[in-house]
C-alpha positions in Angstrom: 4.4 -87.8 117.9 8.3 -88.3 119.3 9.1 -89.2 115.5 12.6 -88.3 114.2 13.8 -88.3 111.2 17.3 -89.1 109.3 18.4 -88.1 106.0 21.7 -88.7 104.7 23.4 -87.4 101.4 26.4 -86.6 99.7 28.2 -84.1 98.2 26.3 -84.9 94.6 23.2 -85.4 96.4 22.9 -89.0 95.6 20.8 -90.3 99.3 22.4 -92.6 101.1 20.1 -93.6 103.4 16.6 -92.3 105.3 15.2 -93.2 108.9 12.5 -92.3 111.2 12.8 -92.9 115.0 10.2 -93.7 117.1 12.2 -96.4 119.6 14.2 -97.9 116.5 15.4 -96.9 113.4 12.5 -97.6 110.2 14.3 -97.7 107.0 12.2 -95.7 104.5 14.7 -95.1 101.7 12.5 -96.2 99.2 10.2 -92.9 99.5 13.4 -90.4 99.0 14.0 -88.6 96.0 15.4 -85.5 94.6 13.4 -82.8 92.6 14.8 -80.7 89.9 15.5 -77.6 92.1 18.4 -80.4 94.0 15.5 -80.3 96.8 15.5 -83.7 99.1 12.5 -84.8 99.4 11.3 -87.4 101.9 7.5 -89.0 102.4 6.2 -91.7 104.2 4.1 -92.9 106.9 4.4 -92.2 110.7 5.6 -95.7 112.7 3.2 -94.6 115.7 0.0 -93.6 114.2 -2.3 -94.9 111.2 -2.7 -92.6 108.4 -0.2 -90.0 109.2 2.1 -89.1 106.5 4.6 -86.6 106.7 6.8 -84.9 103.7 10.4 -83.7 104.8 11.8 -81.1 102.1 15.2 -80.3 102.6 16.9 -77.7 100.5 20.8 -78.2 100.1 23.6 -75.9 99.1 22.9 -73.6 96.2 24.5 -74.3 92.9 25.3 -71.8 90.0 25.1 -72.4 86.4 25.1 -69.0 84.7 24.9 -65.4 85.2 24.7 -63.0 82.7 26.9 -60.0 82.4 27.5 -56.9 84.2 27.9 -53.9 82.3 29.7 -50.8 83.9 27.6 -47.7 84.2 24.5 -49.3 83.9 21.9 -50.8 86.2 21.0 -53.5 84.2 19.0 -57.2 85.9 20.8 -59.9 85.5 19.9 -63.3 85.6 21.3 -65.7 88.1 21.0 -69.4 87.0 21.7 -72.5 89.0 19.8 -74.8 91.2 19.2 -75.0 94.7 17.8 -71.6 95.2 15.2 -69.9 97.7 13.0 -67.5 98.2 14.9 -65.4 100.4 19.0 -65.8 98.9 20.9 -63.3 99.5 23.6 -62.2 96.7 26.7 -60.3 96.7 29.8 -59.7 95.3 33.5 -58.9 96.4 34.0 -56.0 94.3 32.9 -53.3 96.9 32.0 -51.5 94.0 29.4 -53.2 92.6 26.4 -52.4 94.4 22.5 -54.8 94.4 19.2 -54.4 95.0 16.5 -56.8 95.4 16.3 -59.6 94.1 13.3 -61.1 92.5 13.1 -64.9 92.8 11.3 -67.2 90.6 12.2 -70.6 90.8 14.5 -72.7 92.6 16.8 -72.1 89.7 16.7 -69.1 88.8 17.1 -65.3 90.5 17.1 -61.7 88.8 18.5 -59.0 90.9 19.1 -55.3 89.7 23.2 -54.7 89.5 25.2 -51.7 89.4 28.5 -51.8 88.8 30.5 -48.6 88.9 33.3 -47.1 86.5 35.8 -48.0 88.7 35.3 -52.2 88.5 37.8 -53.5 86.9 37.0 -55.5 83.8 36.9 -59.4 83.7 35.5 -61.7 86.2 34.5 -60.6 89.4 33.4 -63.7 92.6 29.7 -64.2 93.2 28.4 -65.2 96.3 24.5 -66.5 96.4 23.9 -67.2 100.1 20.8 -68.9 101.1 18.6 -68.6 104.3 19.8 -71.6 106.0 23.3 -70.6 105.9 24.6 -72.6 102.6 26.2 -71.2 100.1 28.0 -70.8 96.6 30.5 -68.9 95.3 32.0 -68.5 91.6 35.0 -66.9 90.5 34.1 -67.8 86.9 30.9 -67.2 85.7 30.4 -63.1 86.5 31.9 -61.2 83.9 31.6 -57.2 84.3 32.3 -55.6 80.5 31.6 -52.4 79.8 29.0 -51.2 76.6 29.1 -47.6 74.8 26.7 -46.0 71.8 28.7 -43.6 69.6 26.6 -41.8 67.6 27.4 -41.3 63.9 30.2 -38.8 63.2 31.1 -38.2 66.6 33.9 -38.7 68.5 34.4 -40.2 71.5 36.6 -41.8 74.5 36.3 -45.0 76.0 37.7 -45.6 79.3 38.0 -48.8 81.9 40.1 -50.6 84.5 41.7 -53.7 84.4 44.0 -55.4 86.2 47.0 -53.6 85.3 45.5 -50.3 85.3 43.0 -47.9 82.9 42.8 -48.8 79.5 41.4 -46.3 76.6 39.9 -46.3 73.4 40.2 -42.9 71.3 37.4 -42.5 68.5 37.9 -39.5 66.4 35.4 -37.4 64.6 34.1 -39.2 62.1 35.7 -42.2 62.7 32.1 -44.0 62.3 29.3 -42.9 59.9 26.2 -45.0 61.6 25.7 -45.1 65.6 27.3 -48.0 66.7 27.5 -49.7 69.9 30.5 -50.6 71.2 31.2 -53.5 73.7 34.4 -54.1 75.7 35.7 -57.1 78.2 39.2 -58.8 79.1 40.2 -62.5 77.5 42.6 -64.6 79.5 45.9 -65.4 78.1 45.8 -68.2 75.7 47.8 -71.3 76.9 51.0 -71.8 74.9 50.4 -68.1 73.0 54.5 -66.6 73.6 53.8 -63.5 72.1 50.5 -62.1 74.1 51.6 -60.5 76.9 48.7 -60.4 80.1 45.0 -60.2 79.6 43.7 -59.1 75.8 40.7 -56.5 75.1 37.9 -57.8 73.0 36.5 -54.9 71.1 33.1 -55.7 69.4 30.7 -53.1 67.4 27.1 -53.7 66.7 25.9 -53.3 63.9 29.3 -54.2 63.1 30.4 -51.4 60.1 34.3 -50.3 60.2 35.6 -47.1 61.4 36.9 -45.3 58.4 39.1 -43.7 60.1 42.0 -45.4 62.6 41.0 -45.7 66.4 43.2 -45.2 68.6 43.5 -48.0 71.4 45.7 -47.9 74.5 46.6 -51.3 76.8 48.6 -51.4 80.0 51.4 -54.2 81.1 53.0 -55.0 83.8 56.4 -55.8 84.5 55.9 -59.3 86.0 53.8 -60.2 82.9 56.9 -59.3 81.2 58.9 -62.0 82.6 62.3 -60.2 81.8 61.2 -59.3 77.8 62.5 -55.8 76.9 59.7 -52.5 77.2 60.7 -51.5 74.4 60.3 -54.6 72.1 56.8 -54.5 72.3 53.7 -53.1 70.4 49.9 -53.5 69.9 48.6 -56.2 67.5 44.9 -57.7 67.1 44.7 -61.8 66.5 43.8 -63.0 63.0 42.3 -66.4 63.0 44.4 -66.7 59.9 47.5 -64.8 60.1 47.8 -64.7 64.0 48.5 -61.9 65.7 48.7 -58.9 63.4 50.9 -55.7 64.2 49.5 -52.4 64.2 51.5 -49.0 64.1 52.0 -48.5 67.7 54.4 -46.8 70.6 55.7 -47.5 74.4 55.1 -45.5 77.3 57.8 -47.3 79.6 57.1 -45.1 82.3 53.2 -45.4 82.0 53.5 -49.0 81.1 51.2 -48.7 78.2 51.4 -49.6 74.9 49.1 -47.5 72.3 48.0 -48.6 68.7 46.2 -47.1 66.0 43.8 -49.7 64.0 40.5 -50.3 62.1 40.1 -53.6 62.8 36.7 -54.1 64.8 35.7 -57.5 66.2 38.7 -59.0 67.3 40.8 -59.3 70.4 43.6 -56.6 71.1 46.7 -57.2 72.9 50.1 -56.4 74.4 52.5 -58.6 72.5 56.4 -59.6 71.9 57.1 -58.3 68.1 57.2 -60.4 65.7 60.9 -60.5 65.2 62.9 -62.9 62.6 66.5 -63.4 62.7 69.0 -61.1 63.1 69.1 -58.0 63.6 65.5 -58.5 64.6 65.9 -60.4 67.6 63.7 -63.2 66.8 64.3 -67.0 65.9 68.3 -66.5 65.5 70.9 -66.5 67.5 70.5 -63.7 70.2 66.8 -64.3 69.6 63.4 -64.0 71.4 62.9 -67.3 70.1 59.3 -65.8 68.3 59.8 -67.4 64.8 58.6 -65.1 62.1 59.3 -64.0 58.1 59.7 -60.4 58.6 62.1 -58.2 60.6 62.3 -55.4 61.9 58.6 -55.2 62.2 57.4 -52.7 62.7 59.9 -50.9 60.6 60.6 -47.5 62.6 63.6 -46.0 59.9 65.3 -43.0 62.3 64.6 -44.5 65.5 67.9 -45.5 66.3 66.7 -48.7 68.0 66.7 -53.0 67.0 63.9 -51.9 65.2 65.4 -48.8 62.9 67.5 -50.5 59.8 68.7 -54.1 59.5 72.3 -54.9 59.6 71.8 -55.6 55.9 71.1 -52.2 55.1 67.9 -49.7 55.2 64.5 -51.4 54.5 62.6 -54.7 55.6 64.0 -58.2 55.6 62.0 -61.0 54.2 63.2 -64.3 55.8 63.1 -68.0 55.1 62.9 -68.1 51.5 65.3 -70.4 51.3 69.3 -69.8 50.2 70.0 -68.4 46.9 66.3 -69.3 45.8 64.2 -67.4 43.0 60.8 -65.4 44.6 58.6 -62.9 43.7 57.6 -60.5 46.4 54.5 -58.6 46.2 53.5 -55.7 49.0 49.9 -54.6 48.8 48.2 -52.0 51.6 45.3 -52.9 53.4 43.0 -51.8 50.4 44.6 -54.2 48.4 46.9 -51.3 46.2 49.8 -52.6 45.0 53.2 -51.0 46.7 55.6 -52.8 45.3 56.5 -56.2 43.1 59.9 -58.1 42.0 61.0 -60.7 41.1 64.3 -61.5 43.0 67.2 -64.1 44.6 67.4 -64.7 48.5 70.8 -64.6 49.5 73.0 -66.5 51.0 71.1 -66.6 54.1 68.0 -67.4 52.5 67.0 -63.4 52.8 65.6 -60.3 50.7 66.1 -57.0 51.4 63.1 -54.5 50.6 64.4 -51.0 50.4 61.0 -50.0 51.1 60.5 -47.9 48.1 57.1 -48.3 46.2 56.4 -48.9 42.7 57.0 -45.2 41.8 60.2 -44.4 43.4 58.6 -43.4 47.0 59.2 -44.2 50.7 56.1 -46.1 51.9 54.1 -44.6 53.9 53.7 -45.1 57.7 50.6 -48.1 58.1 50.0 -51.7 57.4 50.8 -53.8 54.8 50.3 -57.6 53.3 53.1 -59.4 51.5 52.8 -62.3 49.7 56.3 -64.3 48.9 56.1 -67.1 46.3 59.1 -69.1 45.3 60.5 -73.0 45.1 58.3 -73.8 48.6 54.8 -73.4 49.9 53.9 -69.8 49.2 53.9 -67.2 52.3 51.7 -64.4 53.4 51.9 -62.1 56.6 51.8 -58.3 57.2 54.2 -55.9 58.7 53.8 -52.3 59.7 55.9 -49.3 59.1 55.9 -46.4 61.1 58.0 -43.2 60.6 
């Protein structure tokens, strides 16, 4: 009777100290403790009265741990993860259009709720806010990710659309383009510290069960000028990141006045991007003099013969420049497409400037064709390997 009670924490919810009151302070830190849920928890025995015993349970601010994803379209139950967490927590999110229901609690650390995200959220992460009934709360601006999930079936086309940041993204499947159903699962990556060729947020295109489109999707990104930072429009293209090679151009064009950028690939399970070409020296406008300072062995690339543009014909002549072999050094170039056919094979001399020019003819006396292609350059140094596009 008249007891009062103390209980004093920090942020980390290490105790400090615990009183009762009952005309002076009783120290009863001993009997504090916190459970698994981050609950305090306080017993001991009444100053006033034999054999009374009293429990304090105090819950403190919620903490988050995990969430799963939100997929656009779909009403799917997620599961919220964390500690901290009550019966009655309320959750929400700042993306107006992502609407809740209600949410099913089962333990102090974790919570399912039933989530509906329209097609207008914008991919990425979106801020959660779990709220609980005594006014405490948490918010995360990193561990909700909305992504969006598609079945094609087999043989038929379709179109994949979503927001981001910059604006609506779209993936173009043709007819035919894959012979099983496949499920197809799109979200945003961050910009990779240090990457100076990715230009804003990437696209990470996944398919389950995971077979390759036989024919070329086509795969359209947005930019925006500040992401730009002053690099030319039209000195851009689509690529998709190589753990080996890097980034790795695809045949692609630039809608300045859209501010998209649209590809055509068949590479599946790998990250997409806006990027600065991969220019060499030059005419090129990479490593040299007048440069974007993006070092690389091949310029133009892509090739685009007729354009008129820094990336139609070198100023040593019509074709592809093969850079850094070295001055006046023996190589032998080999071009294969990306079924591994040979295109074309010499053995040559860099010149002066440690360059070969390819003329772009194949094997038999033909223009190659518009697409992708590997090179592989082995001379006096450590052998080199890359791939350029050509698009006419």
């Amino acid at each position: 009777n008249n007891d009062y009670f103390t209980i004093k924490y920090n942020e980390n919810l290490n105790i400090i100290s615990t009183a009762a009151y009952d005309g002076g302070l009783i120290d009863i830190a001993n009997s504090a403790r916190v459970d698994n849920d981050d609950n305090v928890i306080i017993t001991g025995q009444s100053y006033s009265a034999t054999d009374n015993y009293f429990t304090i349970k105090y819950n403190a601010s919620p903490r988050l741990t995990e969430v799963s994803a939100l997929y656009i379209g779909e009403t799917p139950t997620i599961s919220i993860k964390g500690k901290g967490l009550l019966a009655d927590t309320l959750v929400s999110f700042d993306d107006p259009e992502i609407s809740t229901g209600a949410v099913s609690w089962l333990s102090g650390q974790q919570l399912n709720m039933a989530v509906t995200p329209s097609t207008a959220v914008i991919l990425g992460v979106t801020t959660i806010i779990v709220t609980n009934s005594n006014g405490e709360y948490a918010t995360s601006t990193t561990l909700a990710y909305t992504r969006l999930r598609r079945t094609v079936l087999a043989g038929q086309a379709a179109t994949i659309n979503a927001m981001t940041r910059v604006g609506q993204i779209t993936a173009d499947i043709l007819t035919g383009s894959f012979p099983d159903q496949e499920t197809i699962t799109i979200y945003t990556v961050p910009l990779v510290p240090g990457d100076v060729r990715q230009i804003g947020e990437a696209l990470q295109f996944n398919v389950a069960p995971s077979s390759p489109p036989v024919i070329n999707i086509s795969i359209k990104l947005r930019y925006s000028l500040e992401d730009l930072a002053g690099y030319p429009e039209s000195s851009l293209s689509l690529a998709y990141y190589d753990s080996d090679d890097g980034w790795v151009g695809v045949p692609s064009s630039v809608n300045t006045s859209e501010k998209s950028v649209t590809g055509l690939s068949k590479a599946i399970n790998v990250k997409y991007a806006v990027v600065k070409e991969a220019e060499g020296t030059g005419g090129g406008g990479g490593g040299g003099p007048g440069g974007s300072g993006i070092p690389a062995k091949v310029y133009p690339n892509p090739y685009r013969p007729g354009s008129g543009g820094r990336f139609d014909n070198s100023p040593k002549g019509e074709g592809i420049v093969f850079a850094g072999l070295g001055a006046n050094k023996p190589v032998k170039l080999t071009i294969v497409d990306l079924a591994g056919q040979l295109v074309y094979q010499k053995s040559a001399v860099a010149d002066s400037d440690g360059e070969y020019l390819w003329d772009t003819k194949t094997v038999s006396g033909g223009e190659a064709a518009s697409g992708v292609y590997i090179y592989m350059i082995k001379g006096s140094g450590v052998p080199q390997k890359g791939k350029f596009s050509v698009i006419r």
